[in-house]
N, C-alpha and C positions, 0 to 999 in steps of 0.2 A: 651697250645698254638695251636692246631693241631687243636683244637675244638672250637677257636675263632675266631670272623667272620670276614673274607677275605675283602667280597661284598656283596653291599647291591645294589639292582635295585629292586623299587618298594617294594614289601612285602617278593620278594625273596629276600634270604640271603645264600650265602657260608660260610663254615670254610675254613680255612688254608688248611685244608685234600681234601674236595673237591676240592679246586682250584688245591691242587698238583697234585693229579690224573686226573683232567680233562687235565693237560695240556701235562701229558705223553701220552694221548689217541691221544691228536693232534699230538706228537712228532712222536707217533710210526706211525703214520696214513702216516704222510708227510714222514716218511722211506719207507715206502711199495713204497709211488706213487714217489719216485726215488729222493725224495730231500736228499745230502748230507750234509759234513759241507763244508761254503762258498759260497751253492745255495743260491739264492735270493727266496724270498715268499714275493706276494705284499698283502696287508692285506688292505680292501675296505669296511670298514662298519661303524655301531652307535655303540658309547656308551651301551656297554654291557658286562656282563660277560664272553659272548663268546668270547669276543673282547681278554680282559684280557687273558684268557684261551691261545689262541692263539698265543697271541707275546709271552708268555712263552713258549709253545709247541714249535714254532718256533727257539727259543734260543737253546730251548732242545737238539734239533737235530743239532745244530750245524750252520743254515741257518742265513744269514740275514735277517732282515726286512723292506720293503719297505711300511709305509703306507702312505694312501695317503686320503685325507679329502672326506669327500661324499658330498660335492657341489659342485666339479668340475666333469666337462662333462664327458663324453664318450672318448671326443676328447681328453681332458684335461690327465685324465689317460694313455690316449694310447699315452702320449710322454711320461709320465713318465717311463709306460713301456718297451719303446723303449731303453730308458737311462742302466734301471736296470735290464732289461732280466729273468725275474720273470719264474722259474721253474712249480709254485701255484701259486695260487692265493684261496684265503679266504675272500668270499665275502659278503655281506647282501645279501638276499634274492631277497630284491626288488631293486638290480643295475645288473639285467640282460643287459640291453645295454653297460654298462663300461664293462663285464665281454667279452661280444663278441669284443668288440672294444682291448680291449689286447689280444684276442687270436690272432684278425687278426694281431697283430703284432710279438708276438710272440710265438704262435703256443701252447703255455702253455702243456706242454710236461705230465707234473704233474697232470692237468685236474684241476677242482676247487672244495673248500669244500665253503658246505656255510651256511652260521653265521644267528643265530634268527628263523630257520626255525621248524616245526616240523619234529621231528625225523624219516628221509628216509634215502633213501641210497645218499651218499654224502652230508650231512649235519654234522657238529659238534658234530650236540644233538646224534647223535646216534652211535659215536665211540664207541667200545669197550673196554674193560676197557684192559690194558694193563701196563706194569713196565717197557719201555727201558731203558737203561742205558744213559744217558745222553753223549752226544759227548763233546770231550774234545776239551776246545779251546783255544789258546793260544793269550799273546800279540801281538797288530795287526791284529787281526782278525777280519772282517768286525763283526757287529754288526746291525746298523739301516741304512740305505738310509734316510738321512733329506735332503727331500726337500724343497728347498728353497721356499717361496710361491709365488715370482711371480711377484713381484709388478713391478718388472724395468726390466722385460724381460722372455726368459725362466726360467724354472727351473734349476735348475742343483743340483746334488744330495749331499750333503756332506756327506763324511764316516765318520763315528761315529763306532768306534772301541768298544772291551768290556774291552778292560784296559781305556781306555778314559772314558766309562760308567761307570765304576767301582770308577774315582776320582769323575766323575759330581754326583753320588747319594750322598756320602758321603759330598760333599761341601755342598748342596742342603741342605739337611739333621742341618749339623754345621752351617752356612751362613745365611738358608732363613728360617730355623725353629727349631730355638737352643731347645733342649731338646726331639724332635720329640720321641715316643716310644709307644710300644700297646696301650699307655692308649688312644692314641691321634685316630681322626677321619677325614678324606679327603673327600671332596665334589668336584667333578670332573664338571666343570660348563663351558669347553670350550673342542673340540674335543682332545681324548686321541693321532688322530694320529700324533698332532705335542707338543706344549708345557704340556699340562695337561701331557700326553705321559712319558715324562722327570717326570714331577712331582711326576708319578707313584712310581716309581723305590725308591724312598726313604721311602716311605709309605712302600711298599713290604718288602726292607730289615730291617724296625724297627718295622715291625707289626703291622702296624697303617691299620685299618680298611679303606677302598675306597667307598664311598655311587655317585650311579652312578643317574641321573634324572631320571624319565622312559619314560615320554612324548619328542614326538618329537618338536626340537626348543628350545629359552630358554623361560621359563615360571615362571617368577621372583615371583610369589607366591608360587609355586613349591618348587623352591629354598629353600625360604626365612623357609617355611611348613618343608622341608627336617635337614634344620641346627636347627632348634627346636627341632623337632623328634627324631633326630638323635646324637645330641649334638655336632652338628662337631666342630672339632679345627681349621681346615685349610683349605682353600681352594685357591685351582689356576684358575685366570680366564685371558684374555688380557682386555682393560680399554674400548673401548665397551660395553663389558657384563658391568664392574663395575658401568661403570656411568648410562646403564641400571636400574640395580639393586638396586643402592641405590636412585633413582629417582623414584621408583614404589611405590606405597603408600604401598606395606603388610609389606615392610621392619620392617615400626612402626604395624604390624599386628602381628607377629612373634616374638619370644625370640629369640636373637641373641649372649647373653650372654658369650656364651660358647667359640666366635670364640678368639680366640690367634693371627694365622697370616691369612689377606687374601692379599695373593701375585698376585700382578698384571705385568704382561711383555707384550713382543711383538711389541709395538707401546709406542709413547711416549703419554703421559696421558696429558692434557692439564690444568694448577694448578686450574684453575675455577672447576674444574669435580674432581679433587684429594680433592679439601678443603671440596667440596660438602660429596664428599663420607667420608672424614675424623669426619664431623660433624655429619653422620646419625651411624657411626661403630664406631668410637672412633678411640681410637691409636691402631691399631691393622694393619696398611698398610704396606707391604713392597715390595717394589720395585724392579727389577731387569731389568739390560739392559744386553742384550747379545744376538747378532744371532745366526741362527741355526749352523753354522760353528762351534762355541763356545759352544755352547747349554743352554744358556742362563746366560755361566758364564765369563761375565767380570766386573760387580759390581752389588753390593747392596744397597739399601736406607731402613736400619732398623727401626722399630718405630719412635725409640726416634728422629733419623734423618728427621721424618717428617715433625719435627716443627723448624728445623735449618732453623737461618735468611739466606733470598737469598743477596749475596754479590752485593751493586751498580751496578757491572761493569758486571754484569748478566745479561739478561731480562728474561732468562729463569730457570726454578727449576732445583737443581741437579738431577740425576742419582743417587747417593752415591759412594762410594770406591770400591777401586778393591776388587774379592772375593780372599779368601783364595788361596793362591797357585798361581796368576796371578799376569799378569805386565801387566802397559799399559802405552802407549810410543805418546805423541800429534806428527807428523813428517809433517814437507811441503813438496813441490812439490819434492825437491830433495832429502828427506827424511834426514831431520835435526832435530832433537828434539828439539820444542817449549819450553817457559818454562811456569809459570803458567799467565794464561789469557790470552796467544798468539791463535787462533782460526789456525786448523788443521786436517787430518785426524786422527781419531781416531784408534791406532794398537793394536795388543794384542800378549799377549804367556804365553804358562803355557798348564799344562796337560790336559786341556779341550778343546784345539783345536781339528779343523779333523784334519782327515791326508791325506784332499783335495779333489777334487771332482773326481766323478766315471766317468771315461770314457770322461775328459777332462782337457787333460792337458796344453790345453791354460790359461782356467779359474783356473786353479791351480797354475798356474806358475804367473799370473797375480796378483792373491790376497796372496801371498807365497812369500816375497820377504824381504832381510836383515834382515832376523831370527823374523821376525812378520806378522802374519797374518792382513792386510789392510781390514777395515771392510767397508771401502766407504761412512760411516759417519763423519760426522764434528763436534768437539768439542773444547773443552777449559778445562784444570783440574785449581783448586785453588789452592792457598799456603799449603792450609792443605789435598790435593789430592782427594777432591770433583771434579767428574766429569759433566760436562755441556754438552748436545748435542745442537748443533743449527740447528742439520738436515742432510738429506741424503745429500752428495758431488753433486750427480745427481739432487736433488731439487733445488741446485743456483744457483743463474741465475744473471746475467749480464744486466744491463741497464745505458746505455748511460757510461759504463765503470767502475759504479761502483757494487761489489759483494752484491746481496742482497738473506740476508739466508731466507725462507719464513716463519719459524717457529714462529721467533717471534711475525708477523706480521697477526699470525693465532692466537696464543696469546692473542692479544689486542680483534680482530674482536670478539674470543667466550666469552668476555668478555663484551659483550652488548648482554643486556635480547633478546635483539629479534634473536638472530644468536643461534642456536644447534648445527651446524656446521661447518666448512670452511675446503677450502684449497687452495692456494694462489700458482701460479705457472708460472712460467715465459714461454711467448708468443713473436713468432717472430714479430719482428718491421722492416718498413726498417729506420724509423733515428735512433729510440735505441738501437737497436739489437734483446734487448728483452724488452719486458716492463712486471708488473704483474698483474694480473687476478684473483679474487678471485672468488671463486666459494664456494655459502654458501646456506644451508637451513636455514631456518628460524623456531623460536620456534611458536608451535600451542598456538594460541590467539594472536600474536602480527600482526601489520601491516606496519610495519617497511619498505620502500623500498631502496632499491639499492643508489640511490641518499644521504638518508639521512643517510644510514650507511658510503658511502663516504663520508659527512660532520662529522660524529661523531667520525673517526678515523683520519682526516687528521692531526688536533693538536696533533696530540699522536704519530705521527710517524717525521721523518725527508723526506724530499717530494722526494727524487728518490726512499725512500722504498714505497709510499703512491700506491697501487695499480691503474691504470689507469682504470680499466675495473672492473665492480662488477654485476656480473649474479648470479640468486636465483634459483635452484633447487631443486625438490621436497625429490632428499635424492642424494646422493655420493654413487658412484661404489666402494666397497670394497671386499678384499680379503677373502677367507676362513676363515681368523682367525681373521676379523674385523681389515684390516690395511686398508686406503683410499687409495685408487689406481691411483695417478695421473697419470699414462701415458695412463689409460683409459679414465680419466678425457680430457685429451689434445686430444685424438683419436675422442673421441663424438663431441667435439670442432669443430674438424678439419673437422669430416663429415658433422656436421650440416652449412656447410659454416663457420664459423670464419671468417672474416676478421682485422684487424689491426685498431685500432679507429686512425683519423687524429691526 
């Protein structure tokens, strides 16, 4: 085992052996420059070995870890470091500006190592080799900073514990990829710092080999080149990259035979782009809903569950069933438990939760409440405890009194050739309150306008959900991890004038 391969980026290849020793070189590295156990190290780079290297090094020594995606700013990091108070910081090469902008916050005491470089003083590549003894750590003890990514406000950090870690790998593991073991191979196709991140961690402890991209971006022949070569089993991406991916012509370029599960989370996938991908991969999808809070465990949609009929009283695809070891609880306003098909916030509990956010106990105390964590989504479970989302609590919106979810209605819209894709979001009115607004790119070749996507949805809906207002831009503002960002969406709105149609 020692001598079988960890990582794979590009033609480089680790063993087990390398990856342990590189990551006591980090451990012992971050003891000298004064990190304990229970320091914070913000970790700011690609997709690489050294990456790997590092969140174990960090573990090592007993630290948490705070990473944080390499597309967000200078500015972007420097809240987050404000939040987590990063002792290190372990950074690419090439984000010298992020790297100044958290010192100016927090003076980074520990100084920085940095990731991908050739081997100088203060780089990774050129630790010395070293044996520390690994810092012992007990239940409760911080583990990751997952930040949240953003989409409806600040950040804010969840703690993510190493007994909390210790259920999510093993779920993960049993849940999203029954039999996982050395024989099996992971293809890392979305940033390690947030889900892929998670998805690591059961790879690690079953010996399953990690094959990392090497090209910067995602580069869907790459990929497609990669899972042939490599023979991967599994891989983790959010639905983005998937409906990328299986829309790129090498898909049918490539053998793809090999793959078992490709898990997709983060964002809800819209069934147009899940049947699409279902038809070029086979049965091989599995699904998972769960925020970073959770870390991505509060259900699964296994294969077989792919092809389960959607019930009448749905318009939307399930999620699947709760994972292993979890509850989830539909509750209204005054927090009364729904029964099935009654639409509510969606709650959760069980050992996967954090154990709240860092350095805010408003936003703890808010989402912490009657022994369930309140996840700000809206759903619906079936008779047989299929769960439905209809959208974020924050996405409905109100017109002319009555509650309308946007999801559905996003739904229908990517379900005409000409639309790639929408997102529908309630805009202040003064007779309605609010009315809705789609905002949709259009697919390359078609000429479809605004007017006549209004006429081709209006039979399809009931008329308070029928959006009033339909704008076409040339792509949607998303998150790091490829979630649509409506309250950027409603920002641009607002600057570029918006006004209210009569």
């Amino acid at each position: 085992m020692p001598e079988a391969t960890a990582v794979v980026h590009g033609r480089t290849r680790w063993t087990w052996r390398m990856l342990d020793e590189a990551a006591d070189r980090v451990c012992a590295e971050l003891r000298r420059r004064g990190v304990s156990r229970g320091d914070c190290v913000l970790l700011h780079g690609h997709n690489h070995p050294e990456y790997i290297q590092s969140l174990y090094g960090i573990w090592r020594a007993g630290a948490a870890v705070a990473p944080t995606n390499v597309r967000l700013t200078p500015a972007d990091v420097a809240v987050i470091a404000d939040v987590c108070r990063p002792v290190t910081m372990i950074a690419a090469a090439d984000v010298e500006a992020h790297v100044e902008a958290v010192r100016d916050v927090t003076g980074l005491p520990g100084g920085v190592l940095w990731l991908g470089a050739e081997a100088s003083a203060d780089t990774v590549a050129a630790l010395p080799a070293a044996s520390p003894a690994p810092e012992t750590v007990y239940v409760g003890d911080h583990a990751w900073y997952f930040f949240t990514s953003g989409t409806s406000g600040s950040p804010k950090a969840a703690i993510l514990t190493h007994d909390q870690l210790g259920f999510v790998t093993t779920n993960h593991a049993a849940d999203l990829m029954p039999g996982l073991s050395e024989t099996d191979v992971s293809l890392a196709v979305a940033p390690l710092s947030h889900g892929a991140g998670v998805h690591l961690l059961p790879q690690v402890a079953r010996g399953a080999a990690t094959v990392l991209p090497e090209g910067p971006g995602l580069r869907p022949e790459e990929v497609w080149e990669l899972v042939e070569r490599e023979r991967v089993t599994n891989m983790f991406t959010v639905p983005t990259i998937l409906k990328m991916l299986a829309g790129d012509p090498s898909a049918d370029k490539f053998d793809h035979s090999s793959l078992r599960h490709v898990i997709y989370a983060g964002a809800p996938m819209l069934n147009a782009d899940r049947d699409h991908a279902l038809d070029v991969l086979g049965p091989v999808l599995v699904q998972y809903y769960g925020l970073g809070e959770v870390t991505g465990n509060i259900t699964v949609l296994t294969p077989a569950d792919h092809g389960r009929p959607q019930p009448p009283e749905f318009e939307i695809g399930t999620c699947g069933r709760p994972r292993t070891g979890m509850q989830i609880a539909i509750l209204d306003a005054d927090r009364t438990e729904l029964g099935p098909g009654e639409i509510g916030e969606i709650c959760v509990a069980g050992p996967a939760v954090c154990a709240g956010y860092l350095r805010n106990e408003e936003a703890t105390a808010a989402a912490f409440d009657g022994g369930w964590f309140h996840t700000g989504d809206l759903g619906a479970v079936d008779e047989h405890g299929y769960l439905y989302i209809t959208g974020r609590a924050s996405d409905m919106y109100i017109s002319g009194g009555s509650n309308v979810h946007p999801r559905d209605i996003e739904e229908k819209l990517v379900a005409h050739p000409a639309v790639a894709e929408a997102a529908v979001l309630g805009m202040p009115h003064p007779k309605w309150g609010e009315i809705g607004v789609a905002v949709w790119v259009r697919q390359p070749g078609h000429d479809t306008g605004d007017a006549e996507l209004r006429d081709w949805l209006e039979p399809k809906l009931a008329r308070y959900k029928l959006p009033r207002q339909f704008i076409r831009w040339r792509e949607l503002p998303k998150s790091g991890y490829g979630k649509i960002v409506k309250r950027t969406i409603r920002d641009q709105l607002m600057a570029a004038g918006w006004t209210a149609p009569d």
